[in-house]
C-alpha positions as CSV (number, residue, x, y, z in Angstrom):
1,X,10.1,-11.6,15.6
2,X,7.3,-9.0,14.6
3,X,6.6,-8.1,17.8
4,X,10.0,-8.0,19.1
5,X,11.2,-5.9,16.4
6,X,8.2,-3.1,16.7
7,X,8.9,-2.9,20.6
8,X,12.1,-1.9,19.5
9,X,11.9,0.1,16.9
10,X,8.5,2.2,17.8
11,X,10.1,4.1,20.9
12,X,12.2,5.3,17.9
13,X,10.0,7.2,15.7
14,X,7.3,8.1,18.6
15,X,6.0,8.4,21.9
16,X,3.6,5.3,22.6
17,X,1.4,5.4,25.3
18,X,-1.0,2.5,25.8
19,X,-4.7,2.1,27.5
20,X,-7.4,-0.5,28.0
21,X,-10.4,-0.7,29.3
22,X,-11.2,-1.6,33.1
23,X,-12.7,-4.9,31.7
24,X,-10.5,-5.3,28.7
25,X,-9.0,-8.9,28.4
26,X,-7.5,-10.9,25.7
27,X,-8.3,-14.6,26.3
28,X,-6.3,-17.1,24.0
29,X,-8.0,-17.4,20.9
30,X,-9.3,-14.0,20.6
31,X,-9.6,-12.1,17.3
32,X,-7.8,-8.4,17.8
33,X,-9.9,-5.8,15.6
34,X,-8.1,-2.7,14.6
35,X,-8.9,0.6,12.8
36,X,-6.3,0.8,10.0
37,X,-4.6,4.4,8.9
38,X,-1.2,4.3,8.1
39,X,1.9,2.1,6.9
40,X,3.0,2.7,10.4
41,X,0.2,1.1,12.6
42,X,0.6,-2.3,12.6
43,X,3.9,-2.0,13.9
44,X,2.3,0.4,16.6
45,X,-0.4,-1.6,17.0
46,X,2.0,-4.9,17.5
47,X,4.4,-3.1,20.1
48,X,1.0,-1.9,22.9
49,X,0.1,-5.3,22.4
50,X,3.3,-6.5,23.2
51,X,3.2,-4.7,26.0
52,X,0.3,-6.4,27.5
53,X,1.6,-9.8,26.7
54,X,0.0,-10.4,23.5
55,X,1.7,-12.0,19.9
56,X,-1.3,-11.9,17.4
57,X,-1.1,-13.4,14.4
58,X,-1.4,-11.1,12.0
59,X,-3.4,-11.1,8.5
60,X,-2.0,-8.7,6.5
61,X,-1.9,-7.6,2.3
62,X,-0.2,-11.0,0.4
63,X,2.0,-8.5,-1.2
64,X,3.9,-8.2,2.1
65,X,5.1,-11.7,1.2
66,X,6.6,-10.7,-1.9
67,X,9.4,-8.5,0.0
68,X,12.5,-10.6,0.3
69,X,13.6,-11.4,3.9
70,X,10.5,-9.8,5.3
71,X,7.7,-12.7,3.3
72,X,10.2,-15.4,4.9
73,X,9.4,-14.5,8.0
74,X,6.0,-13.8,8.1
75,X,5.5,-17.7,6.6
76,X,7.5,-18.7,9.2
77,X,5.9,-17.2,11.9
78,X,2.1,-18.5,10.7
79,X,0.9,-14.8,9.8
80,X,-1.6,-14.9,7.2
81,X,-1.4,-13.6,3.8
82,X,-4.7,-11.9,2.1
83,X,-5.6,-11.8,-0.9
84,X,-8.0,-9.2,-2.2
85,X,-10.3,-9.6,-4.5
86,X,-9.3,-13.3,-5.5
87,X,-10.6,-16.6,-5.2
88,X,-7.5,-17.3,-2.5
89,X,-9.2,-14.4,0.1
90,X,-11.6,-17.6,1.4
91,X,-8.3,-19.3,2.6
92,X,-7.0,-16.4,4.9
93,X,-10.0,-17.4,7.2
94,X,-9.2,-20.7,6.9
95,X,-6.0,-20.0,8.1
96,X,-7.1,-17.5,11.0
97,X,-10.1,-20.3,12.1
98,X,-7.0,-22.4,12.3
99,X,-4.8,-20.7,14.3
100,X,-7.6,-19.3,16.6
101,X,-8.5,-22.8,17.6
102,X,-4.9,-23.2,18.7
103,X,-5.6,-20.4,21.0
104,X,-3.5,-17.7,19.0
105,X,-4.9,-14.2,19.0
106,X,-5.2,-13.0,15.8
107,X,-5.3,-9.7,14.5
108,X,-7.4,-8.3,11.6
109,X,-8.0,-4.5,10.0
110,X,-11.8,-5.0,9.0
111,X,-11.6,-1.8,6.8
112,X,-9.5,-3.6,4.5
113,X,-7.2,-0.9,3.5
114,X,-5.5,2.4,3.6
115,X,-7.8,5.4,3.7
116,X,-6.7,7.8,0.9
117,X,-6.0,11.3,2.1
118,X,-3.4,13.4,2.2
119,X,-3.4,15.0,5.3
120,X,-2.0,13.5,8.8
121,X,-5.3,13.9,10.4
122,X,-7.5,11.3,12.4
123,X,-10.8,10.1,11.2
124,X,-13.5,8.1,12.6
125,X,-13.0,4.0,10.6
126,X,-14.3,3.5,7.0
127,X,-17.1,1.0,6.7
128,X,-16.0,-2.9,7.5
129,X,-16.0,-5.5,5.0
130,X,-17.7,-8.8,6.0
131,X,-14.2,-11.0,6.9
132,X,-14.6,-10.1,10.6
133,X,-18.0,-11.0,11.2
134,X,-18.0,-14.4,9.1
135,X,-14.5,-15.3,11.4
136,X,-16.1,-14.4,14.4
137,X,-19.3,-16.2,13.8
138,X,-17.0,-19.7,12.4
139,X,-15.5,-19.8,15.5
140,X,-16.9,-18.0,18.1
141,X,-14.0,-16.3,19.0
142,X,-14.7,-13.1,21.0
143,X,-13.6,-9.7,19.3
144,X,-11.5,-7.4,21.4
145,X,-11.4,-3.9,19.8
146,X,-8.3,-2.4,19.1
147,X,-8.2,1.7,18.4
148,X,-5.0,3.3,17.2
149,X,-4.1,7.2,16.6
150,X,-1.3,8.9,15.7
151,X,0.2,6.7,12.9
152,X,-0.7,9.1,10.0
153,X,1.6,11.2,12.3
154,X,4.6,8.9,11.1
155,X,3.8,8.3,7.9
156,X,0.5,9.1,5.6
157,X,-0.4,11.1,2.1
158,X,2.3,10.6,-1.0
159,X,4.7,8.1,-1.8
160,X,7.3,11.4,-0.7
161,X,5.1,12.6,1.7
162,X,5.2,8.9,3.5
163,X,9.3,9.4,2.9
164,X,9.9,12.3,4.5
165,X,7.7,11.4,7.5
166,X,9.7,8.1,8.3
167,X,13.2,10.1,8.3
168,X,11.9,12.7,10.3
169,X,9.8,10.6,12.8
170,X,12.8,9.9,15.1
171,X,13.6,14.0,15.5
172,X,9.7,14.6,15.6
173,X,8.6,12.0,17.7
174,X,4.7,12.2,17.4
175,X,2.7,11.0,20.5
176,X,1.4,7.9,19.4
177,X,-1.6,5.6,21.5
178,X,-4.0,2.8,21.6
179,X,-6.8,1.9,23.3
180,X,-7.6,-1.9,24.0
181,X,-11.1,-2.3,24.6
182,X,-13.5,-4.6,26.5
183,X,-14.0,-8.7,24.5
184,X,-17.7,-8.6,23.6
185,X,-19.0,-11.4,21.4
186,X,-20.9,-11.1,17.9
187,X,-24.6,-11.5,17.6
188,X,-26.8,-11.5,14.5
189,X,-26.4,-11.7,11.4
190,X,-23.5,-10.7,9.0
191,X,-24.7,-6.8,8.8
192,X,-25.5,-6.6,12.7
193,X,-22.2,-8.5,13.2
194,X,-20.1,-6.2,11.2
195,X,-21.9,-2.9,12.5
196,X,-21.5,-4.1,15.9
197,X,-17.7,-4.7,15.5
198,X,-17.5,-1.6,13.9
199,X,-19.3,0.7,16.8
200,X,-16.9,-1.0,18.9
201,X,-13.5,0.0,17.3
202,X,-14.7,3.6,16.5
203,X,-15.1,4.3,20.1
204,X,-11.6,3.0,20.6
205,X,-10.5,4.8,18.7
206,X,-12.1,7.8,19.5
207,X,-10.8,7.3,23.2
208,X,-7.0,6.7,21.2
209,X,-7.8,9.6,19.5
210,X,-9.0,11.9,22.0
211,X,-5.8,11.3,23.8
212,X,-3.8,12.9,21.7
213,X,-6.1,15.9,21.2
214,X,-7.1,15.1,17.9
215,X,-10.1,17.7,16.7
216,X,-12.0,14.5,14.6
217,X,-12.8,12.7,18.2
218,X,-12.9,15.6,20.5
219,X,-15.9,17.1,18.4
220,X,-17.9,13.8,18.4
């Protein structure tokens, strides 16, 4: 339902172009990493991939599940609730080891949140916390990287700011893009895992980035 409700409401509030690399592949049980900016992305993020074919699980903020309507349906569809900073945060891998080995993409924002600016801006990823390369090395499971820009276009900065940028997106219609990039598989230890993962979605999302012009990855 996710996915079939951002490929129908994204062409809506902006103009999403999609890319991969020439060896890019998403193999059944692959974790999806993403750079995460904005309210907006993972329902960018979801529609590309629906495009290619793909219907990741998602692990998202528990609050999500709080909403009414919107947590029913994310239980019901197996996406996986996190919880920061509680003793419950070691069952979200649990969960996403689970549904990987039932060959069920899944996708996860390393950063683990929101960066805090007020400006609509791109900027390179914020350090990765150490979910993604404990998952991967559980399992296995190759990482795909995953590079989205123009979200903060939609929506970013103030509660107000975030407001106004919904209502207008439809009129406005920023260009929007991701990059999929090529599987590679973790090696090392936690650190090298997580930098390695990291390296990968930067240049992503530099190449998302760069498509729309934006000065952040055009300098680097």
């Amino acid at each position: 339902m996710l996915s079939r409700l951002s490929q129908a409401l994204v062409p809506a509030i902006g103009r999403l172009t999609v890319t991969a690399d020439p060896g890019a592949r998403i193999a059944p049980g692959s974790i999806l990493a993403a750079n995460h900016t904005s309210l907006a992305d993972p329902a960018i993020v979801l529609a590309a991939l629906r495009r290619l074919g793909v219907r990741p699980v998602v692990m998202a903020a528990a609050g999500l599940w709080r909403v009414p309507l919107l947590g029913r349906a994310l239980a019901r569809e197996g996406h996986i609730p996190v919880h920061r900073h509680d003793r419950r945060a070691a069952r979200a891998l649990d969960l996403a080891a689970a549904a990987l080995d039932e060959g069920r993409p899944v996708l996860i924002y390393a950063e683990g949140g929101i960066p805090l600016r007020e400006d609509a801006a791109e900027a390179a990823p914020v350090t990765f916390r150490s979910g993604l390369a404990r998952l991967a090395e559980r399992t296995g499971a190759p990482v795909v990287p995953v590079g989205q820009a123009g979200a903060r276009r939609v929506v970013s900065g103030s509660a107000a700011k975030q407001l106004a940028g919904l209502v207008t997106a439809p009129v406005r219609r920023p260009e929007l893009h991701v990059h999929v990039g090529s599987p590679l598989t973790l090696r090392g230890d936690h650190a090298v895992r997580t930098a390695q993962a990291y390296g990968a979605v930067t240049e992503a999302w530099r190449t998302a980035a760069a498509r729309l012009g934006e000065p952040a990855a055009l300098a680097a």
